[in-house]
N, CA, C and O of each residue as an XYZ file, in Angstrom:
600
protein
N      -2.388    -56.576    -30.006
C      -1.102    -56.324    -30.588
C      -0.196    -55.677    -29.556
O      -0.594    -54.772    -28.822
N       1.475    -56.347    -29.511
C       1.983    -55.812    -28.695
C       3.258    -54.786    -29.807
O       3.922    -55.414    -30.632
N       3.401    -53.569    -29.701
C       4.575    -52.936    -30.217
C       5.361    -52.909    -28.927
O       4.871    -52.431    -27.904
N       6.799    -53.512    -28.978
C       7.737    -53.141    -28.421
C       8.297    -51.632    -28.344
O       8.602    -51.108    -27.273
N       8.384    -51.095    -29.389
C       8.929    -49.768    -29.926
C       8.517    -49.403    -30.895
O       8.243    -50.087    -31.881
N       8.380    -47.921    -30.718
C       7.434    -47.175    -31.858
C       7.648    -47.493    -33.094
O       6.816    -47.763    -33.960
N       9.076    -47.448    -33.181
C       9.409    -48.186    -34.790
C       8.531    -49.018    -35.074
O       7.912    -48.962    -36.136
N       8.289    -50.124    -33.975
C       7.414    -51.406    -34.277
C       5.681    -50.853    -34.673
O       4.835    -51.388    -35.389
N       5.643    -49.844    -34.034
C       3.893    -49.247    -34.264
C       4.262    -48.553    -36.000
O       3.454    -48.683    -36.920
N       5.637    -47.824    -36.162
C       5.400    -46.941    -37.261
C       5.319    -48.850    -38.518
O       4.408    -48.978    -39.336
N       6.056    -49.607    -38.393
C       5.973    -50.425    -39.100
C       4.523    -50.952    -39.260
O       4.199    -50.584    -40.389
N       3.619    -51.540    -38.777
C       2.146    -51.899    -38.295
C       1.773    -50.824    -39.064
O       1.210    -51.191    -40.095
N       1.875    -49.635    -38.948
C       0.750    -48.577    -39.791
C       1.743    -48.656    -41.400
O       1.162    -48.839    -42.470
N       2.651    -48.555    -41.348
C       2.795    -48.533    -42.756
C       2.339    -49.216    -43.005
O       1.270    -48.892    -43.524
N       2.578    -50.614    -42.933
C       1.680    -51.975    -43.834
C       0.066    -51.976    -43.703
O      -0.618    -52.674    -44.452
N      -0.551    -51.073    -42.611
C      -1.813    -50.736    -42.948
C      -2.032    -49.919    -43.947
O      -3.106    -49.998    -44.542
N      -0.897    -48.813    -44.393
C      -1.389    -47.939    -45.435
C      -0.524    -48.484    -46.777
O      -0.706    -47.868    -47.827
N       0.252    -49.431    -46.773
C       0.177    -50.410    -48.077
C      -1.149    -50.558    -48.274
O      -1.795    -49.951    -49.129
N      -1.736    -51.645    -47.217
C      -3.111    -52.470    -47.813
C      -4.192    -51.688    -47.835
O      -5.205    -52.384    -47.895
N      -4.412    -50.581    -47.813
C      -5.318    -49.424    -48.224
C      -4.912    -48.601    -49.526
O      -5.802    -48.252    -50.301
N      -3.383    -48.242    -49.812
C      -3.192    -48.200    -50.881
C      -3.497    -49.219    -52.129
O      -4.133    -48.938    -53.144
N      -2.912    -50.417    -51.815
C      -3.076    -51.827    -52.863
C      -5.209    -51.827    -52.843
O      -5.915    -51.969    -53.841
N      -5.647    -51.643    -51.550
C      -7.209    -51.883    -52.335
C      -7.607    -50.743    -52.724
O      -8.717    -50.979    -53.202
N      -7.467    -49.981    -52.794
C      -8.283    -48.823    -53.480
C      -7.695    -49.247    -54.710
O      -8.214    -49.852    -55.648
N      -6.532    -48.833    -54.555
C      -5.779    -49.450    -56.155
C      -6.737    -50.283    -56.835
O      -7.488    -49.750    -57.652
N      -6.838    -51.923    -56.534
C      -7.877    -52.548    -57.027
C      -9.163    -52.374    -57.462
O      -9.798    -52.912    -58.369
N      -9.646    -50.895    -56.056
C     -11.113    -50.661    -56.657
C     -11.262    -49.715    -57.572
O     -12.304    -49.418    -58.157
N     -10.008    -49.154    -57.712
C      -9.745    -48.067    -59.504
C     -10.243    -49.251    -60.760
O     -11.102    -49.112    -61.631
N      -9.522    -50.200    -60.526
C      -9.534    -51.348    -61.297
C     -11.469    -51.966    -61.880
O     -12.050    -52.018    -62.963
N     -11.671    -52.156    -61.092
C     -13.517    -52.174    -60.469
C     -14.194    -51.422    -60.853
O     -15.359    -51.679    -61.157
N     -13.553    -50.039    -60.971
C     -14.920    -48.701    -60.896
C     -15.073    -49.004    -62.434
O     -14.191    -49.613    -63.039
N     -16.129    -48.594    -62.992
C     -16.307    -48.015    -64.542
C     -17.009    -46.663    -64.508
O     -17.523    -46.280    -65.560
N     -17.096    -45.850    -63.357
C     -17.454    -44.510    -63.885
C     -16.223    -43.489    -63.869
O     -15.765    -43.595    -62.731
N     -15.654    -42.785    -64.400
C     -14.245    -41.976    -64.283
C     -14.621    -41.319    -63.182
O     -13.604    -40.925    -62.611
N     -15.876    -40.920    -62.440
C     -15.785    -39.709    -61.021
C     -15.637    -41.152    -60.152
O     -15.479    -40.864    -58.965
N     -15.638    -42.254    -60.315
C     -15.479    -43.099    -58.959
C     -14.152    -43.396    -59.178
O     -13.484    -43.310    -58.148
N     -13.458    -43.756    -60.294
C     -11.596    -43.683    -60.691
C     -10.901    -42.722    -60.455
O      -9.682    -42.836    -60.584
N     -11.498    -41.454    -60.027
C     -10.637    -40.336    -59.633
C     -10.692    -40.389    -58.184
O      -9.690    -40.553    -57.488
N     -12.075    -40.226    -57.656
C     -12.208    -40.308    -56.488
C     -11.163    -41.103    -55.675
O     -10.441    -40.775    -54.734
N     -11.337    -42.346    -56.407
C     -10.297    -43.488    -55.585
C      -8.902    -43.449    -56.061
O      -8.091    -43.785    -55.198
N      -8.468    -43.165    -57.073
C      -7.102    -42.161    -57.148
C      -6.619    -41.481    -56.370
O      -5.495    -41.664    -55.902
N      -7.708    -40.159    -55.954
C      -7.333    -39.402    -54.826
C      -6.975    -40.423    -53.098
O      -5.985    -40.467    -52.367
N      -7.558    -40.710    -53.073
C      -7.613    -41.979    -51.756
C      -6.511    -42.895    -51.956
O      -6.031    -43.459    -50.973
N      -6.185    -43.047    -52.789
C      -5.266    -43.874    -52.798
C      -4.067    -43.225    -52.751
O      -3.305    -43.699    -51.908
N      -3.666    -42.349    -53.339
C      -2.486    -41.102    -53.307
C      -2.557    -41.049    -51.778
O      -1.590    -41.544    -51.200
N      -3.361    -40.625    -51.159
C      -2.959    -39.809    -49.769
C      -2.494    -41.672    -48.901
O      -1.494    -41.868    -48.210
N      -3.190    -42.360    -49.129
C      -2.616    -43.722    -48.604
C      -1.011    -43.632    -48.718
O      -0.291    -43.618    -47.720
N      -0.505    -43.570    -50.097
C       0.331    -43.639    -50.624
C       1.952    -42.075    -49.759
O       3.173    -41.930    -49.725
N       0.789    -41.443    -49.329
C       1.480    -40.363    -48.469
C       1.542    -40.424    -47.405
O       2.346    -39.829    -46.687
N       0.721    -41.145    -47.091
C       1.547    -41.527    -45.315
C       1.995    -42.874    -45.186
O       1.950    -43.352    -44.052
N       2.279    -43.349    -45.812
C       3.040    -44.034    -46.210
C       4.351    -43.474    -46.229
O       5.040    -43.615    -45.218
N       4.753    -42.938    -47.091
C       6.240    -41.806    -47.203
C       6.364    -41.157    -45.939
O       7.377    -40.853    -45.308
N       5.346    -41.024    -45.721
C       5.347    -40.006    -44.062
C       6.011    -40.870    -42.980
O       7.151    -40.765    -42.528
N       5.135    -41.665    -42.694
C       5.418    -43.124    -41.782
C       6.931    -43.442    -42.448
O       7.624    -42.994    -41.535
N       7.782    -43.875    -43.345
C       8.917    -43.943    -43.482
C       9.473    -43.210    -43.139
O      10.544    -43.672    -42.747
N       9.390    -41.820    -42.973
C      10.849    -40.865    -43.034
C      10.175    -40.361    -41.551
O      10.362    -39.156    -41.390
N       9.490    -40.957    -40.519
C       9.092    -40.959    -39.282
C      10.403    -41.263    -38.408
O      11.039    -42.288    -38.653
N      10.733    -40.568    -37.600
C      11.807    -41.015    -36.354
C      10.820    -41.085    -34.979
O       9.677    -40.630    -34.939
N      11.412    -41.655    -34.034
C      10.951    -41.221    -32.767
C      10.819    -40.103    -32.421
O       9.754    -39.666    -31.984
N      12.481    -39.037    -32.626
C      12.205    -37.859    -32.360
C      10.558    -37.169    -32.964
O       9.583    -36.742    -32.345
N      10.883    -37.340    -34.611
C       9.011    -36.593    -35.053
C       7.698    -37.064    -34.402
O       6.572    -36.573    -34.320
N       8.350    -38.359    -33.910
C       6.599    -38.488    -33.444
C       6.564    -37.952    -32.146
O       5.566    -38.311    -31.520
N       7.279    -37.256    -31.579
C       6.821    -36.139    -30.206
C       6.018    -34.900    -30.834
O       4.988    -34.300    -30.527
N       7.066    -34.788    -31.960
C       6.533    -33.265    -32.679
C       5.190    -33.528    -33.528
O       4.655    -32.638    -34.189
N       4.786    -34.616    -33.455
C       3.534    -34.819    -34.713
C       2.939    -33.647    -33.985
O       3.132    -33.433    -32.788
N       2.079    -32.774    -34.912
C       0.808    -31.978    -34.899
C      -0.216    -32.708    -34.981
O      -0.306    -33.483    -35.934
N      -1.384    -32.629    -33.861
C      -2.518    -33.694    -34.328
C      -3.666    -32.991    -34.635
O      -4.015    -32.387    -33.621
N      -4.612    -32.731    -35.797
C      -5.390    -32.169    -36.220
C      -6.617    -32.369    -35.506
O      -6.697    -33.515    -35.064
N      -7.773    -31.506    -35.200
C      -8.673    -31.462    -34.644
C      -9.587    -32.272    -35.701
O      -9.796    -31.473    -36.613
N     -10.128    -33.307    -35.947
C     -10.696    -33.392    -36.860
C     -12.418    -33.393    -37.055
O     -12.147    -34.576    -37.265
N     -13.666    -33.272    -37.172
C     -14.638    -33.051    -37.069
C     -15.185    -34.526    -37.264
O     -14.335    -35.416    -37.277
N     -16.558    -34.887    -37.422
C     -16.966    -35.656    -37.769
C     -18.530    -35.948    -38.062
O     -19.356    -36.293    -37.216
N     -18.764    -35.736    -39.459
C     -20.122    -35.472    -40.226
C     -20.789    -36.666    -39.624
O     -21.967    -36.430    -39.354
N     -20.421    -37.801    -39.349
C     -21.164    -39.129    -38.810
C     -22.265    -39.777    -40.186
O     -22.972    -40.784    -40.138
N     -22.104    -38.871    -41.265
C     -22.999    -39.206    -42.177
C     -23.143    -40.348    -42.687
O     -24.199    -40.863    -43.054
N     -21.861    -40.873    -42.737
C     -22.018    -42.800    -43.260
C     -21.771    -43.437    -42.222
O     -21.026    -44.352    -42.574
N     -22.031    -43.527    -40.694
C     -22.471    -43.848    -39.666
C     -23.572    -44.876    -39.478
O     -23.557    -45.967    -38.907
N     -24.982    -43.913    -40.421
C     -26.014    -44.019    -40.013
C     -25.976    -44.674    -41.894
O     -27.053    -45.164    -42.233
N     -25.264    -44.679    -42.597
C     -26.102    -46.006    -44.000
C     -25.210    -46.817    -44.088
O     -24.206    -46.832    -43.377
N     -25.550    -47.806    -45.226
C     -25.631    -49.192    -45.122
C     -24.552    -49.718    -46.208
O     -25.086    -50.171    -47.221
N     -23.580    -49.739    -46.200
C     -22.493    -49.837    -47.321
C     -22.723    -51.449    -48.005
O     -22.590    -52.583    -47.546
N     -23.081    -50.969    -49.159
C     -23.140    -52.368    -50.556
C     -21.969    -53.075    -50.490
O     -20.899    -52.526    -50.228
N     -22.104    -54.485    -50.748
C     -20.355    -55.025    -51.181
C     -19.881    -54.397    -52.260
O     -20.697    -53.789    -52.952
N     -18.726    -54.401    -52.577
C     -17.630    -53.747    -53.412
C     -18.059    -54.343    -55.405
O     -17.853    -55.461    -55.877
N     -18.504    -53.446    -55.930
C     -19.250    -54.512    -57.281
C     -18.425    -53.135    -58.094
O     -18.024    -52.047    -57.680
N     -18.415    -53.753    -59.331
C     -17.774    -52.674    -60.543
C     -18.921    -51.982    -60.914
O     -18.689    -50.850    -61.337
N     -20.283    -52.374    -60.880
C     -21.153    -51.626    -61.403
C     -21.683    -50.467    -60.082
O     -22.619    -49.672    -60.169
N     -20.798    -50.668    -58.935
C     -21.709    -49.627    -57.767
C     -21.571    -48.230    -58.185
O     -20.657    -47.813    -58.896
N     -22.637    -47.453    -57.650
C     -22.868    -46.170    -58.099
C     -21.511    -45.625    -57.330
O     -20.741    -46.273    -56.621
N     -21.443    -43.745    -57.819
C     -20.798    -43.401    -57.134
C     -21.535    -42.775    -55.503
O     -20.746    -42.389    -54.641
N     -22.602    -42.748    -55.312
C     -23.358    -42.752    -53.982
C     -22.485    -44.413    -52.914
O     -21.801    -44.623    -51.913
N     -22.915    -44.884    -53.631
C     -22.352    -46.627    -53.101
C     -21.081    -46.674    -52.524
O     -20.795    -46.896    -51.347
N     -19.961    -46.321    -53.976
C     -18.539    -46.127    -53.098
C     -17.870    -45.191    -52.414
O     -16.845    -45.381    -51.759
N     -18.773    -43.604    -52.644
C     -18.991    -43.295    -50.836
C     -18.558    -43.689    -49.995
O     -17.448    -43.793    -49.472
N     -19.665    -43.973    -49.815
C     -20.189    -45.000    -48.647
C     -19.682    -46.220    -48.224
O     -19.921    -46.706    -47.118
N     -19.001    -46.713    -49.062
C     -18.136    -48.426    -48.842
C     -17.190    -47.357    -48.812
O     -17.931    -46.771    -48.023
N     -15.948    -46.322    -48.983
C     -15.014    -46.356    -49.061
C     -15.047    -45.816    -47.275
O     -14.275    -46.235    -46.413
N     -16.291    -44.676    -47.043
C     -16.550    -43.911    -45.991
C     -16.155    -45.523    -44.756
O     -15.101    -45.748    -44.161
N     -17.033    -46.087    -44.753
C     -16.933    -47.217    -44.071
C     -15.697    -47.939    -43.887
O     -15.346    -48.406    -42.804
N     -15.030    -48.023    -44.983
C     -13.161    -48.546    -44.673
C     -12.769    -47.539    -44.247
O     -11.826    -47.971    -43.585
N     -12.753    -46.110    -44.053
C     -11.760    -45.507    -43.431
C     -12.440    -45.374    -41.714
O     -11.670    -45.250    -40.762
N     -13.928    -45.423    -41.533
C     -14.152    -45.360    -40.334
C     -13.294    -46.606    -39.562
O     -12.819    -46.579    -38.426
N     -13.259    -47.563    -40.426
C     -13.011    -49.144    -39.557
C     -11.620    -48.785    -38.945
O     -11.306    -48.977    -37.770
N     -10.685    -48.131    -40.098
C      -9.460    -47.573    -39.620
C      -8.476    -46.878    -38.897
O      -7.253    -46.867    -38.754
N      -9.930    -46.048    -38.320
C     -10.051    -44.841    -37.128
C     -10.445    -45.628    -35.920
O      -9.914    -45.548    -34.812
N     -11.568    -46.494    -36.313
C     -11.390    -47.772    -35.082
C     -10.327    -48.563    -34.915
O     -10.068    -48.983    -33.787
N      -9.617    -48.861    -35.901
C      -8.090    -49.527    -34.720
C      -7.400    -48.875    -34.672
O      -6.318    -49.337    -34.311
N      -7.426    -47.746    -34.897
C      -6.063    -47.035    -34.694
C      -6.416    -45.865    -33.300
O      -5.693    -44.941    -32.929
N      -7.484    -46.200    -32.846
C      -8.325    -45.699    -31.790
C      -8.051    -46.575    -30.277
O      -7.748    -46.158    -29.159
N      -8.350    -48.206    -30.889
C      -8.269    -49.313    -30.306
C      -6.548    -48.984    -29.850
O      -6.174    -48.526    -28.770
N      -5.714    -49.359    -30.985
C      -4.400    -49.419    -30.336
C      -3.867    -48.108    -29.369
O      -3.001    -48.143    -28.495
N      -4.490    -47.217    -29.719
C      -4.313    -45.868    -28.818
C      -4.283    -46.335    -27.325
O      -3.486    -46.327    -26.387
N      -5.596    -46.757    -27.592
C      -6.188    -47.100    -26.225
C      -5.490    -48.820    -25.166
O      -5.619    -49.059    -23.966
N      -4.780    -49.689    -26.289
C      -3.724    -51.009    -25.756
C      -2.294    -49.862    -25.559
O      -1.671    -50.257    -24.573
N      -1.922    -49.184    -25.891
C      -0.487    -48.975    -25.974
C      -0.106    -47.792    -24.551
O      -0.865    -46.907    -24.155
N       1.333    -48.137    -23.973
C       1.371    -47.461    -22.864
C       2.408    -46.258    -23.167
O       2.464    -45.214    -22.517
N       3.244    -46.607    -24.308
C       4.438    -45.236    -24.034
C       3.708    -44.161    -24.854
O       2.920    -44.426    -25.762
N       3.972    -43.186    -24.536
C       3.652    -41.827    -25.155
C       3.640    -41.346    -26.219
O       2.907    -40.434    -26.602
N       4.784    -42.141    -27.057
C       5.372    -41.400    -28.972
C       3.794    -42.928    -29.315
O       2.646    -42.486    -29.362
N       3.908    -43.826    -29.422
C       2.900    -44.900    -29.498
C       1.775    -44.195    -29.437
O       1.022    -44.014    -30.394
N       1.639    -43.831    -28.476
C       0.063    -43.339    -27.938
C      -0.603    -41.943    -29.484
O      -1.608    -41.802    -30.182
N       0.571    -41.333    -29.315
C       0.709    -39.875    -29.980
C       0.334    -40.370    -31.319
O      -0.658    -39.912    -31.886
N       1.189    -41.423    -31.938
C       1.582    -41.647    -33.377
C       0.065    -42.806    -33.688
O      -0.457    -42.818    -34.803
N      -0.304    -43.421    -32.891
C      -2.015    -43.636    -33.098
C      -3.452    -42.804    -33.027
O      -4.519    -43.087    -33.571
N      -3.115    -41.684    -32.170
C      -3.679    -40.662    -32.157
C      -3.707    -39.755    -33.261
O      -4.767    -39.205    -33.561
N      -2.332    -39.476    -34.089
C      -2.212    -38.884    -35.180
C      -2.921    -39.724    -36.386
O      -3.678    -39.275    -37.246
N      -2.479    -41.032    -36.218
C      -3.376    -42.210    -37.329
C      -4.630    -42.172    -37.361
O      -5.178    -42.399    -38.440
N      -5.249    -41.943    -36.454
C      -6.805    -41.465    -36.273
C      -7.216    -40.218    -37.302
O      -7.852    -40.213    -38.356
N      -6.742    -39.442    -36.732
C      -7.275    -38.535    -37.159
C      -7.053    -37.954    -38.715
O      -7.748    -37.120    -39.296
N      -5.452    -38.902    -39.379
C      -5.617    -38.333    -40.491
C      -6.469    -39.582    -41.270
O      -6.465    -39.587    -42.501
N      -7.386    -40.910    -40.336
C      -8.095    -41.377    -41.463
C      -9.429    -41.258    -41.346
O     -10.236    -41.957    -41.958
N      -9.849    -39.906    -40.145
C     -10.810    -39.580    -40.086
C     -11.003    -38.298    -41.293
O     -12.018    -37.982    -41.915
N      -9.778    -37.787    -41.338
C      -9.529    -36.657    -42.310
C     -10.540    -37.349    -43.911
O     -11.360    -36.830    -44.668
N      -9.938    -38.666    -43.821
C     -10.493    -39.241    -45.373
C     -12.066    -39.348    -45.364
O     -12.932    -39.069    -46.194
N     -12.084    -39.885    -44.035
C     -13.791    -40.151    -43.837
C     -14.533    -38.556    -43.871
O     -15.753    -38.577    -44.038
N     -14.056    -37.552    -43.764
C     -15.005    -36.189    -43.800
C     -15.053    -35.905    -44.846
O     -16.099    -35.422    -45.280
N     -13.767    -36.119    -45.804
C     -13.783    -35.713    -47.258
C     -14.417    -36.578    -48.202
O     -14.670    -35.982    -49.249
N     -14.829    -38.015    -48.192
C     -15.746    -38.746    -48.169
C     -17.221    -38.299    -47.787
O     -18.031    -38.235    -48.711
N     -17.626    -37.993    -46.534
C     -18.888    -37.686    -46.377
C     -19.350    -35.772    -47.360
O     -20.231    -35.386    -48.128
N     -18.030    -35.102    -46.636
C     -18.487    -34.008    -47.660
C     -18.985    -34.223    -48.587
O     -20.162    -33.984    -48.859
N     -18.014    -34.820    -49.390
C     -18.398    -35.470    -50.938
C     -19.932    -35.742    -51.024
O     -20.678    -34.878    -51.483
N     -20.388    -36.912    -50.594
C     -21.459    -37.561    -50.306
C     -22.351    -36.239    -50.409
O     -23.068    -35.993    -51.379
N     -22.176    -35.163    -48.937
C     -23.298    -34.542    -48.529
C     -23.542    -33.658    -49.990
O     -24.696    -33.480    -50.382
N     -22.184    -33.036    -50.884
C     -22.517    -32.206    -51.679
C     -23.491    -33.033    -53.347
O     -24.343    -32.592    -54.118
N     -22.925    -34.042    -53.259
C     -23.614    -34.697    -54.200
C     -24.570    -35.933    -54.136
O     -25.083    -36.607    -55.029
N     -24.617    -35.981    -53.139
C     -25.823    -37.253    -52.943
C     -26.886    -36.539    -52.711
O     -27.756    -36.361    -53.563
N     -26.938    -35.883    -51.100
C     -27.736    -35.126    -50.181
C     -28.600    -34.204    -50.692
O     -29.825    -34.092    -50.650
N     -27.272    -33.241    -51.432
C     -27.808    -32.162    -52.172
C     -28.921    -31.901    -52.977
O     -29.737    -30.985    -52.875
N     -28.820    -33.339    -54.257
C     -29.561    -33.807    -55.261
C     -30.725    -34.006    -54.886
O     -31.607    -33.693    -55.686
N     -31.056    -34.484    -53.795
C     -32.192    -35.283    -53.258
C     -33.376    -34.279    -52.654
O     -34.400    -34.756    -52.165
């Protein structure tokens, strides 16, 4: 992917956090347990917020982005994410959701790493890390109620 101008990168991530908003959306639709309809409620809201974010983005803010240190449990790393079924546990969509946001941190890692101007560089760097943000709160999740139990 080539962005001409950051505008062109902030456009590219919004329509990535449409189509992360619109599927979770769908997998609200899917779930039948209410802790996997909230869960993905929540996920879908914060989609839905950088989204708004990414709109009211200038060039000037993306010098000023703050980029969060973010950690990384690696916990759904190492398992094996089910296809997307209405009957999956909430262990399952975890883990499938853990897995879409890692994939997300991979291109937005990837384009970090294609792109040469600086607000570009910054404003993929920031994309990283707030969809690594989802993937920890995901694995937390996981560790307090999967891990825990076991």
């Amino acid at each position: 992917m080539n962005f001409k101008t950051v505008q062109d990168a902030i456009a590219f991530a919004i329509q990535r956090e449409e189509e992360a908003a619109l599927g979770y959306g769908r997998m609200i639709g899917l779930a039948q347990a209410d802790s996997s309809k909230l869960l993905l409620a929540d996920l879908k809201k914060e989609e839905e917020n950088h989204k708004r974010m990414l709109l009211d983005l200038n060039r000037t803010d993306v010098a000023s982005l703050r980029i969060p240190k973010v950690a990384d449990l690696k916990i759904s790393d190492y398992l094996v994410a089910e296809p997307l079924q209405p009957e999956m546990s909430f262990q399952d969509l975890l883990i499938f959701a853990a897995k879409k946001e890692q994939k997300s941190v991979d291109l937005y890692t990837v384009l970090l790493d294609r792109v040469s101007s600086p607000e570009q560089k910054k404003l993929f760097e920031f994309l990283s890390m707030q969809e690594k943000t989802h993937k920890i709160k995901l694995e937390s999740e996981y560790e307090k109620r999967v891990l825990q139990e076991d």
